[in-house]
TINUTI-9749 format. One record per residue: residue in one letter; x negated, z negated, y of N, C-alpha, C in turn. Coordinates in nm, 4 decimals, padded with zeros to 6 digits. Layout:
<sites>
   r       n_c1       n_c3       n_c2      ca_c1      ca_c3      ca_c2       c_c1       c_c3       c_c2
   a          X          Z          Y          X          Z          Y          X          Z          Y
...
</sites>
This chain:
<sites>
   r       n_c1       n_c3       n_c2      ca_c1      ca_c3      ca_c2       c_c1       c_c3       c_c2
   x    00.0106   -01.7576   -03.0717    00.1292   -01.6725   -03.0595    00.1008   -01.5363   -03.1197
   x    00.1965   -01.4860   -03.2491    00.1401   -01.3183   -03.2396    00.2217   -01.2508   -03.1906
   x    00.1336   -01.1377   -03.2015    00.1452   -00.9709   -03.1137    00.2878   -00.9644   -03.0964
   x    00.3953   -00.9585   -03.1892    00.5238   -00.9327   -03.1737    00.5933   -01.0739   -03.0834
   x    00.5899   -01.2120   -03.0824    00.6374   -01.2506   -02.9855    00.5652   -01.2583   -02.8278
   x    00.4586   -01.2004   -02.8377    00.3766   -01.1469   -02.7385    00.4453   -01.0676   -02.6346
   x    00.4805   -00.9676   -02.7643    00.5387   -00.8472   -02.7107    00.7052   -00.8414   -02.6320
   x    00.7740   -00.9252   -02.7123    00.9026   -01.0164   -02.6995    00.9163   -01.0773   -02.5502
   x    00.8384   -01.1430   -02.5160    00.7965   -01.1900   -02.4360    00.7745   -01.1582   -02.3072
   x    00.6697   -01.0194   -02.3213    00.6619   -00.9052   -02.2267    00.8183   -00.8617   -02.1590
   x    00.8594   -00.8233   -02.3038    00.9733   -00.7557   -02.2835    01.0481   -00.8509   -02.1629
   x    01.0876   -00.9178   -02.2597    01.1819   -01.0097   -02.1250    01.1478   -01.0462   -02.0429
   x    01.0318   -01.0261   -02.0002    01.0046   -01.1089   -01.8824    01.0226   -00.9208   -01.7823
   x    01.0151   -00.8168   -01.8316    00.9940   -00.7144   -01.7501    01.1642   -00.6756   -01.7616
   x    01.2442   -00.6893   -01.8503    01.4721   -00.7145   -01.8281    01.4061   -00.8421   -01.7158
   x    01.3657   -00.9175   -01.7272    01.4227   -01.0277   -01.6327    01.4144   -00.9584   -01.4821
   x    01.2679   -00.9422   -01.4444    01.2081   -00.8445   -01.3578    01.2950   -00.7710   -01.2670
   x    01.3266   -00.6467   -01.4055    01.4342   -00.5502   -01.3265    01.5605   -00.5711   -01.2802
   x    01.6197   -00.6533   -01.3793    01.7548   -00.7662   -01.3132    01.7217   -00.7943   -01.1767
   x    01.6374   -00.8602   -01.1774    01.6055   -00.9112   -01.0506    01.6072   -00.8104   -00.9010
   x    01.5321   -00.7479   -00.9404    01.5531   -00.6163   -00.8531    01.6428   -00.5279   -00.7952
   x    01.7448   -00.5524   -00.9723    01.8989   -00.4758   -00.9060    01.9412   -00.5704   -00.8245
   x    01.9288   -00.6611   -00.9059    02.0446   -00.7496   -00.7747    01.9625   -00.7434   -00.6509
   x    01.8703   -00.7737   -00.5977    01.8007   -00.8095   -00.4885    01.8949   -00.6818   -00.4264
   x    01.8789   -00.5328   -00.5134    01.8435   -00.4202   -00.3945    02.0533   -00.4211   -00.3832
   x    02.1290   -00.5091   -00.4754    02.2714   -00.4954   -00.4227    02.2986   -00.5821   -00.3630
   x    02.2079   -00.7389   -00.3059    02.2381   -00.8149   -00.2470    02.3118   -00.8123   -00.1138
   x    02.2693   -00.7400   -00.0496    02.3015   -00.6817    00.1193    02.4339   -00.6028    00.1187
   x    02.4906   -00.5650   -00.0163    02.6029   -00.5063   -00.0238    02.7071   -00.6241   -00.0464
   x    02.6841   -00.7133   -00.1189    02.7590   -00.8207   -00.1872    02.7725   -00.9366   -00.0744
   x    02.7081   -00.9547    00.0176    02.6906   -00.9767    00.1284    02.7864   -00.9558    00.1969
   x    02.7655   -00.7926    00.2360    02.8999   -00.7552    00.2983    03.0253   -00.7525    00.2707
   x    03.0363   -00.7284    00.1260    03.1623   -00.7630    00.0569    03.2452   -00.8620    00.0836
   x    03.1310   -00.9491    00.0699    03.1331   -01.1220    00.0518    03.2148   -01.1893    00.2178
   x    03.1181   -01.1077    00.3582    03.1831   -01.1436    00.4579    03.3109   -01.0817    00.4763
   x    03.3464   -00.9464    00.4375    03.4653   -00.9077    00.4563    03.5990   -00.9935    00.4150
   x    03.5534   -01.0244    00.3074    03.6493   -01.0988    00.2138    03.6951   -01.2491    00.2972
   x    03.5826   -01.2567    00.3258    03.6285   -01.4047    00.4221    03.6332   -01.3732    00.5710
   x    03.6703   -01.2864    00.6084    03.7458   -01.2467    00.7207    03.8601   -01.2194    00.6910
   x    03.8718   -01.1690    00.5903    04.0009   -01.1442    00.5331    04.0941   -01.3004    00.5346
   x    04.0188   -01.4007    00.4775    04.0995   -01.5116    00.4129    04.0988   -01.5778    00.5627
   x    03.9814   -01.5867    00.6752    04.0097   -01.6279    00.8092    04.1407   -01.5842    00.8947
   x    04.1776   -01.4178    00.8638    04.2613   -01.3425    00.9609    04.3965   -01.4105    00.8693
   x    04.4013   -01.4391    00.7670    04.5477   -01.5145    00.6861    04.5687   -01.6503    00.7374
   x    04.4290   -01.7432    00.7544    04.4569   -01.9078    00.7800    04.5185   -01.8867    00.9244
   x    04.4631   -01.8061    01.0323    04.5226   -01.7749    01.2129    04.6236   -01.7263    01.2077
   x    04.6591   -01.6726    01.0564    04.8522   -01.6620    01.0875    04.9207   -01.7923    01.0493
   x    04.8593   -01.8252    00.9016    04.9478   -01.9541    00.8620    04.9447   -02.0435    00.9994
   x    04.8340   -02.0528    01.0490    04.8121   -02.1770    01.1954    04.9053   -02.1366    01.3017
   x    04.8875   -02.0189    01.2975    05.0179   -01.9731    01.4203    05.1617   -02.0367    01.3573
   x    05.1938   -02.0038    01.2430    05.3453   -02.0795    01.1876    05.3423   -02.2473    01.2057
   x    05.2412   -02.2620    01.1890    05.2474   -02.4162    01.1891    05.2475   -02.4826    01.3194
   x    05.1936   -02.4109    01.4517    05.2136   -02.3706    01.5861    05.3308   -02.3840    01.5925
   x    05.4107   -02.2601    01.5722    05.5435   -02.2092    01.5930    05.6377   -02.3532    01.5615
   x    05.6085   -02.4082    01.4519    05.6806   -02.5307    01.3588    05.6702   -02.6574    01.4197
   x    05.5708   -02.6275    01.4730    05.4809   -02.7864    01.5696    05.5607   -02.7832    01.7172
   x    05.5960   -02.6705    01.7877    05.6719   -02.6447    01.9227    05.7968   -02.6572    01.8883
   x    05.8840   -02.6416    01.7957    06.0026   -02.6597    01.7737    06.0442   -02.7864    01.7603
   x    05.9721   -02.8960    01.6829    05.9609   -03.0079    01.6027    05.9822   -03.0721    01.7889
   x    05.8800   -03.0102    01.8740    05.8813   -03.0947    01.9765    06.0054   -03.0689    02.0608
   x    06.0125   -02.9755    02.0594    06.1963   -02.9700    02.1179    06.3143   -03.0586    02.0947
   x    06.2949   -03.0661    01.9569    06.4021   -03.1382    01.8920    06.3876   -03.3079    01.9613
   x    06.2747   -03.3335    01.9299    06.2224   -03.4637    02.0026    06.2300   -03.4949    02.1017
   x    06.2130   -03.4079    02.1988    06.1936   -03.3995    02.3229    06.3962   -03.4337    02.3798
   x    06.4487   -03.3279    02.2966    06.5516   -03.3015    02.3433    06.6473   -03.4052    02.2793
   x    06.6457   -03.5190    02.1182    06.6723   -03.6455    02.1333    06.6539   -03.7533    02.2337
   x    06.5082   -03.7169    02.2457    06.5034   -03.8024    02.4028    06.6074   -03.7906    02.4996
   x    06.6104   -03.7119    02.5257    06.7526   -03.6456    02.6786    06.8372   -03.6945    02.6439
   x    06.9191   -03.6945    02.5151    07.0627   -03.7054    02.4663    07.0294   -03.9153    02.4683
   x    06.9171   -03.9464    02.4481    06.9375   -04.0698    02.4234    06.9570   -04.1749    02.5402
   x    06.8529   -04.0980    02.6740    06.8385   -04.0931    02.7926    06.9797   -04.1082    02.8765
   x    07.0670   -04.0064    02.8185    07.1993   -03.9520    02.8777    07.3309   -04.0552    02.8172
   x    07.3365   -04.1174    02.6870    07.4154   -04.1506    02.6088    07.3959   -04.3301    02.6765
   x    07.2621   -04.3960    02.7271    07.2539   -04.4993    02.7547    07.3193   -04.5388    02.8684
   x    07.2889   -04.3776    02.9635    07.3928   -04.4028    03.0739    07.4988   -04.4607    03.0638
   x    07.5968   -04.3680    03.0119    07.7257   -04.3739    02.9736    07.7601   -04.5104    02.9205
   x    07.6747   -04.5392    02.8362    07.6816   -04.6934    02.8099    07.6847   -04.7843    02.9261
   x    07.6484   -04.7585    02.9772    07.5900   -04.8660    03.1212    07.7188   -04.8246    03.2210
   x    07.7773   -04.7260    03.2595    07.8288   -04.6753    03.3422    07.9722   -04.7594    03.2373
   x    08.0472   -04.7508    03.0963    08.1079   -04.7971    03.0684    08.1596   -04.9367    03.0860
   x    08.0401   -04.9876    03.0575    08.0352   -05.1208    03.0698    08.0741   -05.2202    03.2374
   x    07.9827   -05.1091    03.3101    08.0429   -05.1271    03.4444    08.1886   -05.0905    03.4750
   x    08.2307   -05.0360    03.4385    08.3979   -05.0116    03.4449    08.5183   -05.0837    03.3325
   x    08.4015   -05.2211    03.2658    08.4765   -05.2686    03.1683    08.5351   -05.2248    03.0774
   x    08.5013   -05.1138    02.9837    08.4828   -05.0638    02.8737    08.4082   -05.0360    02.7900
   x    08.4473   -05.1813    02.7355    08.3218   -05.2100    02.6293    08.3146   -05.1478    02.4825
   x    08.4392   -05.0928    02.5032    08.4870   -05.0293    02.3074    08.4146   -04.8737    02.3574
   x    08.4514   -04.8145    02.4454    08.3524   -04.7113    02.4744    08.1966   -04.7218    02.5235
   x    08.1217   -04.8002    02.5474    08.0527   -04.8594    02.5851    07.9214   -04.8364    02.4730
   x    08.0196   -04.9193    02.3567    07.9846   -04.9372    02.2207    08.0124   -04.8127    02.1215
   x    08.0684   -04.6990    02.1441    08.0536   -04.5702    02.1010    07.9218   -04.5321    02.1692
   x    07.9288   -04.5501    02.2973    07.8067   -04.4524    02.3509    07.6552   -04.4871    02.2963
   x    07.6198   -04.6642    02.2599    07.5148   -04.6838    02.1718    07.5457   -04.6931    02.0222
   x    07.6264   -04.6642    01.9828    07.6291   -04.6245    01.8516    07.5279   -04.5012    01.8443
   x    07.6088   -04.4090    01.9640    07.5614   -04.2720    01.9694    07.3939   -04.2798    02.0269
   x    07.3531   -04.3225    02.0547    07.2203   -04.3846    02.0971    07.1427   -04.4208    01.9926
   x    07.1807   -04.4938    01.9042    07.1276   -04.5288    01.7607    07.1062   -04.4277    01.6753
   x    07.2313   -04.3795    01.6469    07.2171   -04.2081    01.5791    07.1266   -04.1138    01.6229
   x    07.0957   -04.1140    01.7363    07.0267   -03.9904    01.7855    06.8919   -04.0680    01.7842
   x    06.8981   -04.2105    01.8047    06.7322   -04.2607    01.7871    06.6761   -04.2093    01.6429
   x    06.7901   -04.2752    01.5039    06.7172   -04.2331    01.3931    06.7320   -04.1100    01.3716
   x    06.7357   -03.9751    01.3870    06.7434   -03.8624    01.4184    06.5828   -03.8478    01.4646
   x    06.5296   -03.8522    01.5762    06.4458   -03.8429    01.6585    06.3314   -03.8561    01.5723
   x    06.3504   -04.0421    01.5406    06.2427   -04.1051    01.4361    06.2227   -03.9756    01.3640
   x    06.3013   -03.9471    01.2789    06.3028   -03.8606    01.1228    06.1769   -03.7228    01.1790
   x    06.2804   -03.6431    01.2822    06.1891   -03.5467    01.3502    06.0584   -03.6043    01.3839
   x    06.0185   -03.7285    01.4795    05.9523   -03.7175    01.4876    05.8617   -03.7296    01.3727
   x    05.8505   -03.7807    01.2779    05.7576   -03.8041    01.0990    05.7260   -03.6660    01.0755
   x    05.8196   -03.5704    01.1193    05.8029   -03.3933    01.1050    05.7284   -03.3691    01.2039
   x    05.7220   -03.3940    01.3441    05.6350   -03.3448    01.4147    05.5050   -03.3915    01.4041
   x    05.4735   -03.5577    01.3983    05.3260   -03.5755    01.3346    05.2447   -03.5552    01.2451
   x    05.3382   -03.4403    01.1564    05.2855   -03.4226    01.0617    05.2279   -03.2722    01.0594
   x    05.3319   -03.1824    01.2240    05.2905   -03.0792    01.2575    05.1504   -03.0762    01.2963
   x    05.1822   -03.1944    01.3973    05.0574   -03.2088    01.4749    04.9467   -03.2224    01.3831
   x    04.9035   -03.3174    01.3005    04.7787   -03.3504    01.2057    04.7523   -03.2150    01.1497
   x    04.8379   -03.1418    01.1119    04.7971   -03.0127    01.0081    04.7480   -02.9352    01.1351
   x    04.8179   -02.9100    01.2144    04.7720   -02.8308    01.3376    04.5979   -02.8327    01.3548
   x    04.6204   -02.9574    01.3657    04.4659   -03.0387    01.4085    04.3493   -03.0107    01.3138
   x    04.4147   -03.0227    01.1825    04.3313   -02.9977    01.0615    04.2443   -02.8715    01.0199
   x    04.4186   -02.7884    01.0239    04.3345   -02.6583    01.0579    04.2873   -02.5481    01.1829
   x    04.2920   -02.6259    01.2588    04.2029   -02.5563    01.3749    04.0519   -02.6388    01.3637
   x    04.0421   -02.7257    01.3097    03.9205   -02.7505    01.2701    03.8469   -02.6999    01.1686
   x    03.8781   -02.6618    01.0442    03.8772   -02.5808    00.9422    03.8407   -02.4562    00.9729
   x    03.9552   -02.3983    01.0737    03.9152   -02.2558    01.0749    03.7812   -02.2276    01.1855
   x    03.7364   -02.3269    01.2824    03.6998   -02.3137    01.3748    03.5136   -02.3648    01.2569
   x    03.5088   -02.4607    01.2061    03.4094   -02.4268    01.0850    03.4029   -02.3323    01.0130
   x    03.4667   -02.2901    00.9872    03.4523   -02.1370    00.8950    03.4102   -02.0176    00.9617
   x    03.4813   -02.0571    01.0571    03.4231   -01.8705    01.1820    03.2748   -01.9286    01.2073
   x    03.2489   -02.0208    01.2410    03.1169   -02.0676    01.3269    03.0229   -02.0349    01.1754
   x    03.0438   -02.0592    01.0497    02.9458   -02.0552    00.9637    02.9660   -01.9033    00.8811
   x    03.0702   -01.8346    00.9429    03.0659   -01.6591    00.9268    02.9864   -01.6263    01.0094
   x    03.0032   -01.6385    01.1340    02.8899   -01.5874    01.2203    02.7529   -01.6317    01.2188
   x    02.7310   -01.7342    01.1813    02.5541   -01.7255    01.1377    02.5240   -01.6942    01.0406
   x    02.6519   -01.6935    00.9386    02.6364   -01.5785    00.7826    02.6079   -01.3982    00.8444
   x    02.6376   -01.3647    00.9624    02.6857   -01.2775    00.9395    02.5210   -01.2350    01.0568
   x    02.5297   -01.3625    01.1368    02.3298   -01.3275    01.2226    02.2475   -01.3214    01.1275
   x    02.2451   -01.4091    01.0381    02.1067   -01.3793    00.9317    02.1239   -01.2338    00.8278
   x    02.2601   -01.1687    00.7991    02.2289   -01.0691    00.7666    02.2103   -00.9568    00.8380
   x    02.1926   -00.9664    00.9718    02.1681   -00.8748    01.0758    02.0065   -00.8889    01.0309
   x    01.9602   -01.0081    01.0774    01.8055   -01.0098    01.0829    01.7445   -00.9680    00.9397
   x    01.8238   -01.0075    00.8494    01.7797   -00.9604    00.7310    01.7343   -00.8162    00.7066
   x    01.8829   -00.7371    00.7617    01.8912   -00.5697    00.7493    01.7878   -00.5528    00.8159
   x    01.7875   -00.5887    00.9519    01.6802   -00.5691    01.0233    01.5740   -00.5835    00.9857
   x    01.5014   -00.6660    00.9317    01.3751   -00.6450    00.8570    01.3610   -00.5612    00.7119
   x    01.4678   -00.5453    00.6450    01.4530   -00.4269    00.5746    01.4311   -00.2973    00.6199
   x    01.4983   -00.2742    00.7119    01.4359   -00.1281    00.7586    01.3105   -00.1519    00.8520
   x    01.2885   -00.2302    00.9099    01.1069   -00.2059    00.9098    00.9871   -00.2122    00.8408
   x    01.0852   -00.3065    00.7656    00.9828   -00.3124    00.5840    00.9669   -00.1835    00.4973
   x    01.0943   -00.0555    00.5581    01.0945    00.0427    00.4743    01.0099    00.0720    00.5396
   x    00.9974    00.1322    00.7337    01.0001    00.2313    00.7998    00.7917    00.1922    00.8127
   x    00.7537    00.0376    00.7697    00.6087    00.0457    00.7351    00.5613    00.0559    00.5761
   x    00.6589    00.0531    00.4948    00.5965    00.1492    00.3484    00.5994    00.3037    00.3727
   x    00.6736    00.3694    00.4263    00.7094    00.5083    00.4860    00.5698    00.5322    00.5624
   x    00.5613    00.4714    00.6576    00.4520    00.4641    00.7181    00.3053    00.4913    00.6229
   x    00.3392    00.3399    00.5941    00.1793    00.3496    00.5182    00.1719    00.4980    00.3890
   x    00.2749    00.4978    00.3297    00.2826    00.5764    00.2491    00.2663    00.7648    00.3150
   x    00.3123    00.7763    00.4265    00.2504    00.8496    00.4813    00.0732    00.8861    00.5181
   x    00.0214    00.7421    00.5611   -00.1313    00.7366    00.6231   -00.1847    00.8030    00.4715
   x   -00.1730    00.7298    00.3656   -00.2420    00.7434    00.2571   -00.1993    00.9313    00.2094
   x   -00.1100    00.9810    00.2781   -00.1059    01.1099    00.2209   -00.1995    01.1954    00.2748
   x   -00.1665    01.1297    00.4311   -00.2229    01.1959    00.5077   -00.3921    01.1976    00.4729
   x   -00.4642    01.0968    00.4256   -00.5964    01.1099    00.4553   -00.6538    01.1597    00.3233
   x   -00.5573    01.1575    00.2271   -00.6241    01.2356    00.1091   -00.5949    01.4370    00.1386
   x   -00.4577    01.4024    00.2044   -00.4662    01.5811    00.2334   -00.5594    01.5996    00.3653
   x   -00.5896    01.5149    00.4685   -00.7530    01.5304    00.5549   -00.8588    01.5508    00.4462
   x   -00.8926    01.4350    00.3495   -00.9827    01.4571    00.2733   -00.9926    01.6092    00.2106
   x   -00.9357    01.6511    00.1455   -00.8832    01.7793    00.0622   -00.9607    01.8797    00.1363
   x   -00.8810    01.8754    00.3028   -00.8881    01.9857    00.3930   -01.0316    01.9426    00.4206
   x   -01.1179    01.8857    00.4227   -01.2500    01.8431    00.4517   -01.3293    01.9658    00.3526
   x   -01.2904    01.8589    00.2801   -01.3641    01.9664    00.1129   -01.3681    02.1222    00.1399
   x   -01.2346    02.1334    00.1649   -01.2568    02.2869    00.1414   -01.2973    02.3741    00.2590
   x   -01.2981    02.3112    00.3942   -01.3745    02.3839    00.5235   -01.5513    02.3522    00.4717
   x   -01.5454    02.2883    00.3647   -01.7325    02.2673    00.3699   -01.7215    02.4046    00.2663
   x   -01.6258    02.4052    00.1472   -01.6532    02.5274    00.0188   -01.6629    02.6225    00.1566
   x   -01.5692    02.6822    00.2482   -01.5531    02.7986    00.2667   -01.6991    02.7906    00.3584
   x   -01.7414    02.7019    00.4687   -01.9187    02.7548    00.4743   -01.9840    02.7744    00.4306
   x   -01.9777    02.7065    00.3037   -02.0666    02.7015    00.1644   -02.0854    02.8613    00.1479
   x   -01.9199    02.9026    00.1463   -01.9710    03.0728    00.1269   -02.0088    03.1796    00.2319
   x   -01.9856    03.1322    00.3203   -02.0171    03.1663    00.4593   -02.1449    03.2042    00.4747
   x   -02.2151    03.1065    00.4096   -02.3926    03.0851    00.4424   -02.4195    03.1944    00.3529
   x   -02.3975    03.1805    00.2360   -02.4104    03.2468    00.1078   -02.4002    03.3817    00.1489
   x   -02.2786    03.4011    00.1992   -02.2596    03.5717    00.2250   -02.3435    03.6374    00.3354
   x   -02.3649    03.5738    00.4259   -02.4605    03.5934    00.5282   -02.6366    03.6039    00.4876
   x   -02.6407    03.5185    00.4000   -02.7733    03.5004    00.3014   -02.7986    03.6658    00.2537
   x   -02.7064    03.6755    00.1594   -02.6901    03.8163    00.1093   -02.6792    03.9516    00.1807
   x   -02.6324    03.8932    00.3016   -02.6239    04.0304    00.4167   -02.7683    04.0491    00.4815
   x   -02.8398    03.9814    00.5152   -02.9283    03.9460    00.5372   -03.0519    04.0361    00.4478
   x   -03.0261    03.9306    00.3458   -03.1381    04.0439    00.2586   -03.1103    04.1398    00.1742
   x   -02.9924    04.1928    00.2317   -02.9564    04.3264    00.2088   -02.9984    04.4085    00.2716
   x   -03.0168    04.3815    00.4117   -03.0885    04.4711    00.5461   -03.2056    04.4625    00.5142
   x   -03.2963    04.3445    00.4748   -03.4530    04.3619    00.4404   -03.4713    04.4297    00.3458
   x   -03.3934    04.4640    00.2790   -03.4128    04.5971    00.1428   -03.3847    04.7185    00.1917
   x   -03.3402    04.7100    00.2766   -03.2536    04.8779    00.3052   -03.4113    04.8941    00.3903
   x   -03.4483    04.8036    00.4750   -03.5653    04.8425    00.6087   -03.6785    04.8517    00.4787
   x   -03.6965    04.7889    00.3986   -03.8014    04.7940    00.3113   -03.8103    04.9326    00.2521
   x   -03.7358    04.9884    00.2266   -03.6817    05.1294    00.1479   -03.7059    05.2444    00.2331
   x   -03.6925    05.2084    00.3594   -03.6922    05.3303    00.4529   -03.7916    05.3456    00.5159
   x   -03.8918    05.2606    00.5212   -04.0414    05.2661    00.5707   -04.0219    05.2330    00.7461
   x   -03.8914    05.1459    00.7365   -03.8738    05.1002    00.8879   -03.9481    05.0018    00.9087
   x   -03.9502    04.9148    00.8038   -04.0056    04.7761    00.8265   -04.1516    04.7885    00.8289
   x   -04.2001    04.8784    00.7627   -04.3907    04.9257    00.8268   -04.4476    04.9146    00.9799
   x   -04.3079    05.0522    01.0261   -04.3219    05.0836    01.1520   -04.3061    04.9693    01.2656
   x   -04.2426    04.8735    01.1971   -04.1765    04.7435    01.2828   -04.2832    04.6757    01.3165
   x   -04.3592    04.6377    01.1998   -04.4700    04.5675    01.1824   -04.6123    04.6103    01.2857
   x   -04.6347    04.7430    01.2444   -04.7371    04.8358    01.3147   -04.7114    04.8027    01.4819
   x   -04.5879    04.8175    01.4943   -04.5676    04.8224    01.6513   -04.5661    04.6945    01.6690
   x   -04.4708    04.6092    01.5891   -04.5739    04.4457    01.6599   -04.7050    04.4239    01.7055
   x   -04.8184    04.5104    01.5604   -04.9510    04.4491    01.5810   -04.9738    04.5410    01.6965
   x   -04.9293    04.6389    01.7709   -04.9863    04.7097    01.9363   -05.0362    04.8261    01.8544
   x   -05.0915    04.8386    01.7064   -05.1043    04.9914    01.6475   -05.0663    05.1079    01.7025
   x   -04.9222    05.1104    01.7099   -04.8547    05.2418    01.7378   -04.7627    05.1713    01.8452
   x   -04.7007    05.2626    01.9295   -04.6070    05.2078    02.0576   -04.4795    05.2021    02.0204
   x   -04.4703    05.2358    01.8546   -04.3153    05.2325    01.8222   -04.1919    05.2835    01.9083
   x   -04.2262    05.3903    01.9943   -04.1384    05.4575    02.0801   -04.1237    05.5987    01.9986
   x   -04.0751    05.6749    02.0265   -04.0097    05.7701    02.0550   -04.0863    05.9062    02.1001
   x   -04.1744    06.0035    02.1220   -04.2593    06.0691    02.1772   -04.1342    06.1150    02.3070
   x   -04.2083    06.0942    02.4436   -04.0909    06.1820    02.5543   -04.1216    06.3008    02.5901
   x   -04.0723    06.3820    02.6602   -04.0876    06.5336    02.6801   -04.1783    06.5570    02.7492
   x   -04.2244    06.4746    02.8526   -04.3708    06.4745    02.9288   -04.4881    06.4879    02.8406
   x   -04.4629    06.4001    02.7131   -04.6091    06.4368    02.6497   -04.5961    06.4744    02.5361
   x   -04.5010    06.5978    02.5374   -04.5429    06.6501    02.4041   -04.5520    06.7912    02.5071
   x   -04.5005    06.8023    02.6445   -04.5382    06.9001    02.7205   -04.7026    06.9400    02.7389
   x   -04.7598    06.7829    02.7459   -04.9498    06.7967    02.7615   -04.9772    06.8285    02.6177
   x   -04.9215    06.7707    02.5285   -04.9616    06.7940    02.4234   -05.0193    06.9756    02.3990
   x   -04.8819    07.0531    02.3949   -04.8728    07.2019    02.4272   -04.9681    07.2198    02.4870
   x   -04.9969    07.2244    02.6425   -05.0917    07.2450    02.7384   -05.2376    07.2335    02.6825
   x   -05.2622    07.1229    02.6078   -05.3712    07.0801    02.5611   -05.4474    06.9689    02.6287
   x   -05.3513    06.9197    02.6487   -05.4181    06.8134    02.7955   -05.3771    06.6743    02.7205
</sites>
């Protein structure tokens, strides 16, 4: 391979890299986007389901309430018939028939409420259940991002910290360093000054018991006078 698709190579693989990175570091946003949006489309299906509710209770009225009329109309039939009127008799199940296929028709509308009903409360009731563990794992997720920050922070702290300990090490040793030094120099600055002044003779003398290295007191420079 040469140097230039080498280099080619590099390249893209370090665009691929950083791609990677943006997205990673907008993932948790797109995320959220992402769940909003389908809360959004959840809070629309719990209205459409409510209409289809609404559509599904009516459907049963109608049904319900063919029933009654069909209930009521058979009477009349029966009650006709007992009073030997059979031409009315025979209106009243006519009217019985009519309101049966009536009923039928509704009812094909209401089972059809019902199934959709059914359908989507199952639907929606999968969708919330798999938002909310969409929505636990990006808790735990966030959640480990900020302790993932709050121990680079961390560590990134220790490491400041022990090079500025180190630093501060260094330079409490320079400043004894001069400490000693200056004291060194003070030192034998005084042994020059005593050397100069013929103190350091006298120091010596009176160590070896020579001279008493005192002071003469007034008592004996009084005998002295006297001659004593």
């Amino acid at each position: 391979m040469s140097v230039w698709k080498k280099l080619f190579s590099a390249l893209k693989g370090g665009v691929n890299e950083t791609a990677e990175a943006v997205a990673d570091s907008q993932a948790l946003r797109i995320l959220d986007q992402e769940i909003r949006e389908a809360k959004n489309e959840l809070r629309r299906s719990d209205e459409a389901l409510v209409g289809i509710v609404a559509k599904r209770k009516l459907s049963q009225q109608k049904v319900d309430s063919f029933s009654k009329g069909i209930e009521e109309y058979e009477g009349h039939a029966r009650s006709a018939m007992e009073k030997g009127q059979q031409d009315l008799a025979l209106e009243c199940a006519q009217k019985v028939a009519n309101l049966r296929n009536e009923q039928q028709a509704e009812q094909i509308y209401l089972d059809q409420f019902v199934a959709s009903e059914q359908k989507m409360r199952s639907n929606i009731s999968q969708a919330k259940d798999k938002l909310r563990q969409l929505e636990q794992q990006v808790d735990v997720v966030k959640a480990n991002e900020a302790v993932q920050k709050a121990q680079s922070a961390v560590s990134a702290t220790n490491v400041g910290a022990n090079t500025k300990m180190h630093t501060a090490v260094e330079s409490l040793e320079r400043i004894k360093q001069r400490q000693a030094e200056k004291a060194a120099q003070l030192e034998a600055a005084a042994e020059m000054a005593e050397a100069q002044s013929g103190s350091s003779l006298d120091k010596k003398l009176a160590d070896a018991g020579i001279t008493s290295g005192k002071s003469a007191s007034a008592e004996d420079e009084l005998k002295r006078i006297l001659g004593q």
